[in-house]
C-alpha positions in Angstrom: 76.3 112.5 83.7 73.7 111.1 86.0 74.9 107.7 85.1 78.4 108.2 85.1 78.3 109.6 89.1 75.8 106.5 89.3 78.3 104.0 90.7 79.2 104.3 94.3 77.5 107.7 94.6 77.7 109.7 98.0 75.5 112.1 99.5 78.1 114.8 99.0 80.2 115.7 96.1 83.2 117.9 95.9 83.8 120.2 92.6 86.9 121.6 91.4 86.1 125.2 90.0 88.4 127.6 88.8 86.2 130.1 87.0 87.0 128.9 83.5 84.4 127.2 81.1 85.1 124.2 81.6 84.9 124.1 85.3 82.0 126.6 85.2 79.9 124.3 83.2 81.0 120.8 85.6 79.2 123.5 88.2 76.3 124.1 86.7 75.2 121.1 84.8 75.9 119.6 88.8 73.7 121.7 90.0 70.9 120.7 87.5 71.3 117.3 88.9 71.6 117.9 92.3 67.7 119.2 91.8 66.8 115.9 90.0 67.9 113.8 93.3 71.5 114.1 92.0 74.1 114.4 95.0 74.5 117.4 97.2 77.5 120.1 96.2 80.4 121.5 97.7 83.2 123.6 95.6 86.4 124.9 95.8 88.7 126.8 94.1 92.7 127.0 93.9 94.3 130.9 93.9 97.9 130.0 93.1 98.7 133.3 94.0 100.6 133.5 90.3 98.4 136.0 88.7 97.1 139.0 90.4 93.8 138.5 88.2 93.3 135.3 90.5 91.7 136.3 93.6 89.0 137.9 91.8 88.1 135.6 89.4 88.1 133.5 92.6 85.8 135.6 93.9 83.6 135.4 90.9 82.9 131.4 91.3 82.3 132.7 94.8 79.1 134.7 93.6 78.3 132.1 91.3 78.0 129.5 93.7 76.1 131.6 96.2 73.1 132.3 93.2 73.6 128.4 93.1 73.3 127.5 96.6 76.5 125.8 96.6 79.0 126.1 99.1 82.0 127.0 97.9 85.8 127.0 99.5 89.2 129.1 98.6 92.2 127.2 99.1 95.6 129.5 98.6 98.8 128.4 97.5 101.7 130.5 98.0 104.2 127.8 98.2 106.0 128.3 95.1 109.8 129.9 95.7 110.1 130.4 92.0 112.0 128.0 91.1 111.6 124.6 88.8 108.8 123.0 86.8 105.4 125.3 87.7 102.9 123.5 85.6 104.1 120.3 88.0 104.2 121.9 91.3 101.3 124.4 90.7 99.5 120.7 89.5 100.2 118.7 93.3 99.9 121.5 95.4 96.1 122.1 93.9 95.6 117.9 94.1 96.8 118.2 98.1 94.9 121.8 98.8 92.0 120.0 97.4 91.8 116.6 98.7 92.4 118.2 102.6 89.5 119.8 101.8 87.3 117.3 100.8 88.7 115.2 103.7 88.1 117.8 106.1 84.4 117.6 105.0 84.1 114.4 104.7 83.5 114.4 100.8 85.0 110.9 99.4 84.9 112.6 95.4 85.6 115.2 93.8 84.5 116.3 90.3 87.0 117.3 87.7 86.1 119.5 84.4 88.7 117.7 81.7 87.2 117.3 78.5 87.5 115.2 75.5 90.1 118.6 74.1 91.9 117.7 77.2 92.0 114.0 76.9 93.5 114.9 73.2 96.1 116.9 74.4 97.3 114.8 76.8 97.4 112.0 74.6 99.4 113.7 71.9 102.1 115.0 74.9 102.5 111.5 75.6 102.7 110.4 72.4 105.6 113.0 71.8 107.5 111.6 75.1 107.1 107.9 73.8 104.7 106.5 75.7 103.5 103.3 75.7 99.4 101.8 76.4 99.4 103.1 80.1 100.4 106.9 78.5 98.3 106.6 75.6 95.3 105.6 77.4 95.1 109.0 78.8 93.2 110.4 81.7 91.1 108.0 83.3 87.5 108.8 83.8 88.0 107.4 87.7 91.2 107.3 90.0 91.5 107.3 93.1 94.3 109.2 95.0 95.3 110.9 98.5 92.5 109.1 99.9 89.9 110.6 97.8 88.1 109.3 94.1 88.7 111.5 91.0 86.1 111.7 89.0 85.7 113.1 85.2 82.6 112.9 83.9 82.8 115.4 81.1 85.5 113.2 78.7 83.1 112.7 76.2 82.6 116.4 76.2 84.1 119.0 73.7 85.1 122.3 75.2 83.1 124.2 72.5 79.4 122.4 73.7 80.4 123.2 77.1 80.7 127.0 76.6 77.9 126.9 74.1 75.7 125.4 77.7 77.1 128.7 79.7 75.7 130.9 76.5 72.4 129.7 76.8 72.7 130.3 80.4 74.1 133.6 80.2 76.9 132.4 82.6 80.5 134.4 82.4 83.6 132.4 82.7 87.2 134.0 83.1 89.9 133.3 80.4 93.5 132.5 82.2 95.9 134.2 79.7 98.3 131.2 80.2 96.3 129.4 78.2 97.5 131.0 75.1 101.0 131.0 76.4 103.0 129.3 74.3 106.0 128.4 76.5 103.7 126.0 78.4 103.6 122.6 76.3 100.0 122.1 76.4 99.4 125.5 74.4 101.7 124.1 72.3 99.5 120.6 72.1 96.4 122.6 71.0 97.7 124.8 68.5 99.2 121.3 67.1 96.1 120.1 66.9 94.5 122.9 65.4 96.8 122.0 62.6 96.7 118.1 62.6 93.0 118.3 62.3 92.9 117.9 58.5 94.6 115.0 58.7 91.8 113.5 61.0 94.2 113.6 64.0 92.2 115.8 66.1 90.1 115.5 69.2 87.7 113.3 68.9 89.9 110.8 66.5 92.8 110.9 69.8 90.4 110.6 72.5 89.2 107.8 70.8 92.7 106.2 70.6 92.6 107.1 74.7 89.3 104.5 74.8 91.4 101.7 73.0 94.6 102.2 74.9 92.4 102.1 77.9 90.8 98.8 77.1 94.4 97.0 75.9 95.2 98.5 79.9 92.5 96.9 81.3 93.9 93.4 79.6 97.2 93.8 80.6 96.3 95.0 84.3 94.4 91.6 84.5 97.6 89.6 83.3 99.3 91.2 85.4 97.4 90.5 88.4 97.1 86.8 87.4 101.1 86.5 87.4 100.7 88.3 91.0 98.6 86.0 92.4 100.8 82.8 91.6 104.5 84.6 92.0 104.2 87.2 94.6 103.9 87.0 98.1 104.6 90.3 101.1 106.8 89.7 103.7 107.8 92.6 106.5 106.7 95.2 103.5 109.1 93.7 100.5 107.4 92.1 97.6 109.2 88.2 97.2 108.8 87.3 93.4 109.3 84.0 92.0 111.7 83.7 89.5 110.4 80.9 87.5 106.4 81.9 87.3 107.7 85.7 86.6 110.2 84.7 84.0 107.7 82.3 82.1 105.4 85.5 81.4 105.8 87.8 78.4 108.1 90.7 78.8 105.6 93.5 79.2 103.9 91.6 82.0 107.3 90.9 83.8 107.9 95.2 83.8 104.7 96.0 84.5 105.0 93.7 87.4 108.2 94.9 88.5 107.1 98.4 88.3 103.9 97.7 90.5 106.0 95.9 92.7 108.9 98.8 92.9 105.5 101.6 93.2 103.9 99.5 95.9 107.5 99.3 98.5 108.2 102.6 98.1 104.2 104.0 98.3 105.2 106.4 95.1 102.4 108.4 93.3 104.3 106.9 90.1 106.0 104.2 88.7 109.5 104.3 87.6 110.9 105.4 84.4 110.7 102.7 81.4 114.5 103.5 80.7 115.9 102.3 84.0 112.9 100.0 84.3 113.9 98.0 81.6 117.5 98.1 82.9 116.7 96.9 85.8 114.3 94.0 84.5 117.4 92.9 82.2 119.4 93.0 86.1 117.1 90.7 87.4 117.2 88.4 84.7 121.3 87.9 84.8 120.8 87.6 88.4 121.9 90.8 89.6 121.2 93.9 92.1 120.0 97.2 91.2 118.6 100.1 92.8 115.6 101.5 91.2 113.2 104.6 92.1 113.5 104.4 96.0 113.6 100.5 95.9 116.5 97.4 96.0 115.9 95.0 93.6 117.8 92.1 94.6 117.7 88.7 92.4 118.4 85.0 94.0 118.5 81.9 92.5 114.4 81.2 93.1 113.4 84.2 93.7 113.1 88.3 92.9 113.2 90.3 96.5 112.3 94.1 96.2 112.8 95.8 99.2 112.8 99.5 100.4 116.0 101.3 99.9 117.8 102.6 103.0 119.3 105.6 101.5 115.4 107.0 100.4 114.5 107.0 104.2 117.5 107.4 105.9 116.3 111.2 107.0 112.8 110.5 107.5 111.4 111.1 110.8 108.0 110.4 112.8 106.4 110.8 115.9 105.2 107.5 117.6 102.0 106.4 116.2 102.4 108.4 113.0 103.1 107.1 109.0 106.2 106.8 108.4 107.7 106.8 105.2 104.1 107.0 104.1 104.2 102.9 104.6 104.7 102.3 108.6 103.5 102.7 112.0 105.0 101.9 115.1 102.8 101.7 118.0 103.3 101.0 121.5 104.2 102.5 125.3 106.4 106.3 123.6 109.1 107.4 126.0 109.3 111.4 125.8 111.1 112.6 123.1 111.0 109.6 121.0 111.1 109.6 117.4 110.5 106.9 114.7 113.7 106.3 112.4 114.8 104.0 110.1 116.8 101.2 111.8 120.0 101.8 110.1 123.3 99.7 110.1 123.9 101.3 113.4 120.9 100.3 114.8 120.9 96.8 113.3 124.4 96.4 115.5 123.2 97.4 118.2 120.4 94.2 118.1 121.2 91.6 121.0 120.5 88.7 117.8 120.5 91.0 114.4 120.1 87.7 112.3 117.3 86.7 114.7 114.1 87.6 112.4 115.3 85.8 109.8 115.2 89.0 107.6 117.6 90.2 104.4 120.4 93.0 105.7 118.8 95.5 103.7 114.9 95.0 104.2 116.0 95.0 108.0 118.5 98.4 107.7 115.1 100.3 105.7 112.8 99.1 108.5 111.5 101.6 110.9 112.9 101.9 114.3 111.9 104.0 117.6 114.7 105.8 118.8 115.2 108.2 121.8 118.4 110.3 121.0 121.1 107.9 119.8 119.3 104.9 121.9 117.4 102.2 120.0 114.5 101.5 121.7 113.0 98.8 119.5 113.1 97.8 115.9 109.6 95.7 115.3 110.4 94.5 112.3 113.6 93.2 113.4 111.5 91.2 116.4 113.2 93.5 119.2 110.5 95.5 121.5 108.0 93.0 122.6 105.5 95.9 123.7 106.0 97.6 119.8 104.2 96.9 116.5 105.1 97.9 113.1 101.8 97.9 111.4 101.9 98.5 107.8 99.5 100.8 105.9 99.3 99.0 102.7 99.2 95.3 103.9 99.1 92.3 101.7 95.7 92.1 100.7 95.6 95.7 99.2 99.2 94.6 96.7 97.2 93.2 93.9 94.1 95.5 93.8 96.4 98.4 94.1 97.1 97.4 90.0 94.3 98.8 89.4 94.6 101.6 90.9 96.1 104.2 88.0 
């Protein structure tokens, strides 16, 4: 463990605890290297608020941390109105609790407690959905997200050692009667395996298949940011891909291109769907327009234009100053009451030269605009406001190392 935290280490690490063994056993072995020189510890702890067992168990990594001398943090989520996919929701809302945490004290990682059990499960879900190498690869050890770096050092780890280390210690963990719910598909996963095992197709065999996919990922991110390099370039937040570089390269490097390209306009946590993907690249290759995830894909004779689509932002709303559509900023003199919106076709009509910047209809219509009521006040993108800038938040330079970003 000391040499997987190794790289890029900070003086202060978060840890994600939720009283079970896994967790419980990331917190203690942490703390046996925070008294070897390892990094200083701050925890925390999701209550869902979905099982009244919660708060105390809770409670209980409280105590634990305290005979640890580790600070420890209880975030609450209550956000859940009872409707839709839990796992999913329950899963974001503990990623955002916990990264404003760790941003709120500075903490730039935070330790997770999967294990090599998880890593199989997951890769045997995905493997029932179809996935391809990026699925099949499984969790990665490092990835950074919401401004903070992921961290998983216990993949190699079985979920049996790791409760045999809190025996020895005579630490307690708390069982979450979920996990032997067998609505949820991840019970389901384990019992599978349970089964498969005789076969050889159990944890350690698929976590190893997660280590080769990961590897074949690696290769194809690197193709894929070579084919960047000589057929992409940004301009006013669209990607501009040439058509004759990008339609020389092999097929999985052209959608895995797209996709970046589709992820990266629209600043999604993930990529599109192969399905319409794949549509789409077939679109592009006849010369056509699509829509796809957020994003217009719009194919010229030379060239492959992906642009944000107007309809995705055409409620969205900041103050002056603030990210907008998670990709802009305007800044400049704010009259009172003024609101950033996107630019719109009404507010593209109301420009004095609308053709002026030189700009597609639809990267211009997508674009973020001030606005005080129904008065444009400037549209920076467009070139009108000479005392406004739209400054973007992912500029140029961060489009091809974002591919390695999973």
């Amino acid at each position: 463990m000391r040499d997987f935290l190794a790289p890029g280490r900070s003086d202060r690490l978060g840890v994600a605890v939720s009283g079970g063994s896994d967790s419980t056993a990331l917190l203690c072995l942490l703390a046996d290297l925070r008294s070897t020189g390892g990094p200083d510890l701050a925890a925390v702890t999701v209550d869902h608020g979905l099982r009244p067992e919660a708060a105390g168990e809770a409670r209980s990594v409280a105590a634990l941390c305290a005979r640890l001398g580790v600070s420890h943090t209880i975030c609450r989520w209550d956000g859940w109105d009872g409707t839709g996919n839990l796992p999913d929701q329950a899963r974001r809302a503990r990623q955002n609790l916990i990264a404003g945490w760790a941003s709120g004290l500075g903490i730039g990682a935070v330790a997770l407690a999967h294990t090599r059990d998880d890593q199989a499960e997951t890769v045997l879900l995905r493997l029932a959905r179809g996935s391809g190498v990026d699925g099949l690869s499984g969790m990665a050890p490092r990835r950074h997200a919401l401004g903070i770096d992921w961290l998983r050092p216990l993949l190699q780890a079985s979920r049996e050692e790791l409760r045999d280390v809190l025996v020895r210690r005579g630490v307690g963990w708390s069982e979450d009667p979920t996990n032997a719910d067998d609505s949820y598909d991840r019970v389901k996963a384990r019992k599978a395996l349970a089964v498969l095992a005789p076969l050889g197709l159990d944890a350690a065999g698929l976590a190893g298949t997660a280590a080769h996919m990961a590897r074949a990922r690696a290769a194809l991110d690197m193709a894929t940011a070579d084919l960047a390099r000589s057929a992409c370039r940004i301009e006013a937040g669209d990607v501009i891909i040439a058509r004759p570089a990008f339609e020389a390269a092999p097929e999985e490097i052209r959608l895995r291109l797209l996709s970046h390209a589709v992820r990266w306009v629209t600043a999604a946590e993930y990529r599109p769907r192969f399905a319409p993907l794949s549509e789409a690249l077939e679109a592009m290759g006849r010369g056509s327009r699509r829509t796809l995830a957020g994003a217009v894909l719009s194919a010229g004779p030379r060239a492959i234009r992906v642009t944000r689509e107007y309809r995705a932002v055409v409620g969205l709303t900041a103050a002056p100053g603030a990210v907008w559509d998670r990709r802009w900023r305007i800044l400049g003199p704010a009259p009172e009451g003024a609101e950033v919106r996107a630019l719109g076709p009404g507010g593209l009509g109301m420009l004095e030269n609308p053709r002026g910047s030189g700009l597609p209809h639809a990267t211009l219509i997508a674009s973020p605009a001030l606005w005080s009521g129904a008065r444009l006040v400037a549209a920076p993108v467009a070139g009108s406001g000479d005392s406004w800038h739209a400054e973007p938040v992912f500029d140029a330079t961060s489009f091809i190392p974002a591919i390695f970003a999973h």
